[in-house]
C-alpha positions as CSV (number, residue, x, y, z in Angstrom):
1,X,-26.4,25.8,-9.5
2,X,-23.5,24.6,-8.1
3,X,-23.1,23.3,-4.2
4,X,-20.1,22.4,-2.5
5,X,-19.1,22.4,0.9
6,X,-15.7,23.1,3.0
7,X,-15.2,20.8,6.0
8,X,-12.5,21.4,9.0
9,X,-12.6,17.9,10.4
10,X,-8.9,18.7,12.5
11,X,-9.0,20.5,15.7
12,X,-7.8,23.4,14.8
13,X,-8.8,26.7,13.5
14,X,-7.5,27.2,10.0
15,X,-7.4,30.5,8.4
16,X,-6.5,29.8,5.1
17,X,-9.7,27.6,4.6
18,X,-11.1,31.4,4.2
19,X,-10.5,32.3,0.9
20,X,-11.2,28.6,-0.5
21,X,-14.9,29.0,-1.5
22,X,-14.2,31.9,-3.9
23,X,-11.2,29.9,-5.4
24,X,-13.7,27.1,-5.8
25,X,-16.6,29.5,-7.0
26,X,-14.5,30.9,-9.9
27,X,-12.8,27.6,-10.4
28,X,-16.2,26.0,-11.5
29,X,-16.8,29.5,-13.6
30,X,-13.6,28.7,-15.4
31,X,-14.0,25.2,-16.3
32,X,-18.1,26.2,-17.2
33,X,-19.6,23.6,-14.4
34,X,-23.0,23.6,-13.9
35,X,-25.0,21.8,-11.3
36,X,-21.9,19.9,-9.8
37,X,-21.5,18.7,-6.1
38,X,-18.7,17.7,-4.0
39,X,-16.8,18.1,-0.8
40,X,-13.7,18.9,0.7
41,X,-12.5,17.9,3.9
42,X,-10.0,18.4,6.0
43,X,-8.6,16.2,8.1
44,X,-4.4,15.3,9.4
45,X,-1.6,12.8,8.6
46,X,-2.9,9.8,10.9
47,X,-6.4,10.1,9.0
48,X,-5.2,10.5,5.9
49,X,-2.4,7.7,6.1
50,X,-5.1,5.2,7.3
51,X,-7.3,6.1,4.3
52,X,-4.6,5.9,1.8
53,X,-3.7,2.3,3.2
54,X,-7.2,1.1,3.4
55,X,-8.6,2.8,0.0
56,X,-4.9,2.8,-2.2
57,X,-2.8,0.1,-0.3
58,X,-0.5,2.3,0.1
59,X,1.1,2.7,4.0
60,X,1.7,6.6,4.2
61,X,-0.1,9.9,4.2
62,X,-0.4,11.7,1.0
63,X,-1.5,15.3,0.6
64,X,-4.7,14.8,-0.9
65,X,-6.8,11.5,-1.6
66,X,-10.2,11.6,-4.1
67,X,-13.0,9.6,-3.8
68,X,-14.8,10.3,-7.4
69,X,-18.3,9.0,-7.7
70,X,-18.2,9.0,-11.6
71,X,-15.6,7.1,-11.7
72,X,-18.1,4.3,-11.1
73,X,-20.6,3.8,-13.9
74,X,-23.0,2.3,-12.3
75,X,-23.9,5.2,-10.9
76,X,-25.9,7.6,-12.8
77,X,-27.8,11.1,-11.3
78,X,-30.5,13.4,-12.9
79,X,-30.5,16.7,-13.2
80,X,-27.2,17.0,-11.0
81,X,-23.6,16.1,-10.9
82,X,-22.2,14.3,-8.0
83,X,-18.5,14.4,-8.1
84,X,-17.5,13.3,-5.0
85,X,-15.3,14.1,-2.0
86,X,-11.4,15.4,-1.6
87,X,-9.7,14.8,1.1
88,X,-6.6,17.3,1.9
89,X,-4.3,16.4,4.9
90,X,-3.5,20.0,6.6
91,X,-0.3,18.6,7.9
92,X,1.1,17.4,4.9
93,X,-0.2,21.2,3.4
94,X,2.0,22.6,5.7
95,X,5.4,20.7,5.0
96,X,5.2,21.1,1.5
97,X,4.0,24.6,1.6
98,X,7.6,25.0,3.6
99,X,9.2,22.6,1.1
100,X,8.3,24.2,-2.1
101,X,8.6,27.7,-0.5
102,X,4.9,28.9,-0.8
103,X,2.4,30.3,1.3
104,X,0.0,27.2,3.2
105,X,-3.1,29.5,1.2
106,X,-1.2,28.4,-2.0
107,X,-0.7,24.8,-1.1
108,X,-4.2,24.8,0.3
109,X,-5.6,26.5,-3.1
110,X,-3.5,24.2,-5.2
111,X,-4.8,20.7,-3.7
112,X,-8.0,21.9,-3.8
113,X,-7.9,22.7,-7.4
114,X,-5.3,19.5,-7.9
115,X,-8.4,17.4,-6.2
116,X,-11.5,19.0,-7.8
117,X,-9.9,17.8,-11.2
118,X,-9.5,14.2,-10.1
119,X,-12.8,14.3,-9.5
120,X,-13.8,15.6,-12.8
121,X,-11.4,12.9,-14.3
122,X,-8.3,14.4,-15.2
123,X,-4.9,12.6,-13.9
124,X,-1.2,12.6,-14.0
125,X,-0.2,9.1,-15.1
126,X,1.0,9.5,-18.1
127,X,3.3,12.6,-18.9
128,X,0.9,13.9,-21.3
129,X,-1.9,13.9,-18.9
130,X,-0.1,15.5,-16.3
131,X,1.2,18.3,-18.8
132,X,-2.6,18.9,-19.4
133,X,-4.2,19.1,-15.8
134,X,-0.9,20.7,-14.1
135,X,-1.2,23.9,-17.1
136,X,-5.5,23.6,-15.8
137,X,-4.0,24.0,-12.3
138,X,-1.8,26.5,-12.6
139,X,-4.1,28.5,-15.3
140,X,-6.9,28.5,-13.3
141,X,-4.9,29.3,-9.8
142,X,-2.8,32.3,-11.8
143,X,-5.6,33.6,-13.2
144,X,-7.5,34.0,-10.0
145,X,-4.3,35.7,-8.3
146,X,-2.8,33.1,-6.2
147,X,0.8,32.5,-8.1
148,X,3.5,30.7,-7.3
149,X,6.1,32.3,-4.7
150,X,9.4,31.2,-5.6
C-alpha cells in the first residue's frame, strides 16, 4: 500500500492542491509502485530560495527541489520504500503557470509528477534523460486528463 501525504506549509488556502491526491494515486498506478512513501510540501519563494542555496548552492528559488532518500545507499528499508520529500514553491507555480499559458492545477500537477520522478531517480541532465522522463511526465499527466493548454 502506498502512503503519501500533501502538505500546505504557505498561508494561504490553495484550491488546486484538491485534485493532487488522485493525480498522485493514479500516478503510482501507472508507473506499478507498490509500498512507496513520500511527501510533498508546499511552501513560497523565500523558503524555497533558502533551501536551494543551502542544499544546491544555488542563490534563487526554483520551482521544485527533491530530497530523495535512495539516492543515499546507505540507507536501506524493509518491506517499504521511502522515497523522500518534494518541495514545490506555489509562487514560482503561479508565474510559470502564467508564463507558459496553463492553468496553476497544470503547473501544480506537473511539478508534482516532475518531483515524484526525481525521487524515483529519473533526471534531465543529459538530453536523453530528459527525453525519457519529460514523455513519463506528459504520458502519465495526458493520460489522466490534465493536458497542456496552449
Amino acid at each position: 500500500m502506498n502512503n503519501f501525504e500533501i502538505f500546505n506549509e504557505t498561508n494561504e488556502k490553495i484550491k488546486e492542491l484538491s485534485g493532487l491526491k488522485g493525480l498522485l494515486n493514479y500516478a503510482l498506478e501507472y508507473l506499478k509502485l507498490d509500498n512507496v512513501e513520500f511527501n510533498i510540501i508546499i511552501i513560497d519563494n523565500p523558503r524555497i530560495h533558502e533551501m536551494n542555496k543551502k542544499y544546491r548552492g544555488v542563490d534563487r528559488e526554483t520551482d521544485v527541489i527533491t530530497f530523495a532518500l535512495e539516492d543515499h545507499k546507505d540507507i536501506e528499508f524493509e518491506d517499504v520504500r521511502i522515497l523522500g520529500d518534494v518541495y514545490i514553491s506555489i509562487d514560482k507555480a503561479r508565474s510559470q503557470a502564467v508564463e507558459y499559458g496553463h492553468s496553476l492545477k497544470r503547473e501544480i500537477s506537473f511539478l508534482a509528477i516532475h518531483g515524484l520522478l526525481h525521487l524515483l531517480g529519473y533526471d534531465h541532465m543529459k538530453p536523453e534523460d530528459e527525453k525519457v522522463m519529460f514523455d513519463l511526465q506528459d504520458k502519465i499527466l495526458d493520460s489522466y486528463g490534465i493536458k497542456r493548454e496552449v
